[in-house]
N, C-alpha and C positions, 0 to 999 in steps of 0.2 A: 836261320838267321832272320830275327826281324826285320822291319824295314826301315827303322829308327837306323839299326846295326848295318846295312847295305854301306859300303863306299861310295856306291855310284846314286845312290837313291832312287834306285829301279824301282819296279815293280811289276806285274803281269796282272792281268787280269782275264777272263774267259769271253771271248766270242761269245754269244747265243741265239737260237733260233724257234722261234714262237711259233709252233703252227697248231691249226685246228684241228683236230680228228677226234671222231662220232663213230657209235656203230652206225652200220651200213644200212642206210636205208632212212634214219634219223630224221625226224624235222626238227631243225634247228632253229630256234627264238632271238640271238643275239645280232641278225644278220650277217654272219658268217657262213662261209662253206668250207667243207674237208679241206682240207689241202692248201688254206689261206696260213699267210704266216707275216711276221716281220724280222729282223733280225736286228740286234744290239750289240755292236762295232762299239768299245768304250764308253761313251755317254751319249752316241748318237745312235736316234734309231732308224732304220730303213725299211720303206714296204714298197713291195714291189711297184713298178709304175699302175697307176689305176685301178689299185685295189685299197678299199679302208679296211678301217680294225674300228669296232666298238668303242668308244669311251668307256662304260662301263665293264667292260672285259678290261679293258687297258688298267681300268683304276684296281682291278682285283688284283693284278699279275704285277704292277709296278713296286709293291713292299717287297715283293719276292727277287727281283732281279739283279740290285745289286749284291744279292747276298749267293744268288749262283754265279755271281761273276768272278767268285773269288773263289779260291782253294779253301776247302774244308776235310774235314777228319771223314776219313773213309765210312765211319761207321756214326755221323754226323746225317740226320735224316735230311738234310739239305743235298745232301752228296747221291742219295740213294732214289729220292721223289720226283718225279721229273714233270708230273703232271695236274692240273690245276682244274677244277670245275669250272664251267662255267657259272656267272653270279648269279645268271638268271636259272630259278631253281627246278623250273619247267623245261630248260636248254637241256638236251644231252650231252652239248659239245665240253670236251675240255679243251686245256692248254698243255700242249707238250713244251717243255724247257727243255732244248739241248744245249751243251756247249761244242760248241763248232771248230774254235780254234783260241790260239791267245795270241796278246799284243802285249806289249813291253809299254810301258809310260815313265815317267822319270816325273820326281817329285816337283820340283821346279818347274816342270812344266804346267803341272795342272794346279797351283796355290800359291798363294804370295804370300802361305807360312814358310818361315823356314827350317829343315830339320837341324836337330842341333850340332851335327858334323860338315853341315853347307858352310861355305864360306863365305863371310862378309864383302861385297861390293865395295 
């Protein structure tokens, strides 16, 4: 069922968890270490207390994230890739994408369109 076709005007979207990992032993360029991450709770992100994330690592991984945040076709290379280079081309680090969990949002909530089965105020 689409989400036009929902009654309720749900929808779910994917948790996800950004972390770094390198082979062992790596020197890493982007100022990251293994094992740094952030995590993407619907449209907000979170990083642990006192730890950054690269601007430029950020700007490589951000085309990609709202489109793991959604369900895709099993055999959809979105579905199957989980991991990102780093931009800097000299970095060994990549970016693991998991999805962690999901959340429910409802249409209304997040747009002041409305779909065409909400009802008028």
């Amino acid at each position: 069922m689409s989400q036009a076709d929902s009654p309720s005007g749900e929808f779910n979207l994917y948790d996800l968890r950004v972390e770094v990992v390198a082979p062992e032993g790596a020197k890493l360029y982007c100022g990251a270490k293994v094992g740094d991450f952030f995590e993407l709770r619907g449209e907000m992100l979170h990083l642990p207390p006192g730890q950054g994330f690269s601007l430029y690592s950020l700007a490589a991984l951000l085309p990609l994230l709202p489109a793991k945040q959604r369900s895709t076709d099993p055999s959809d290379w979105m579905s199957t890739d989980a991991e990102v280079a780093c931009p800097d081309p000299n970095c060994p680090s990549r970016f693991r994408i998991s999805r962690v969990g999901t959340r429910k949002f409802k249409h209304a909530d997040t747009t002041a369109v409305r779909l065409s089965n909400e009802e008028n105020p």
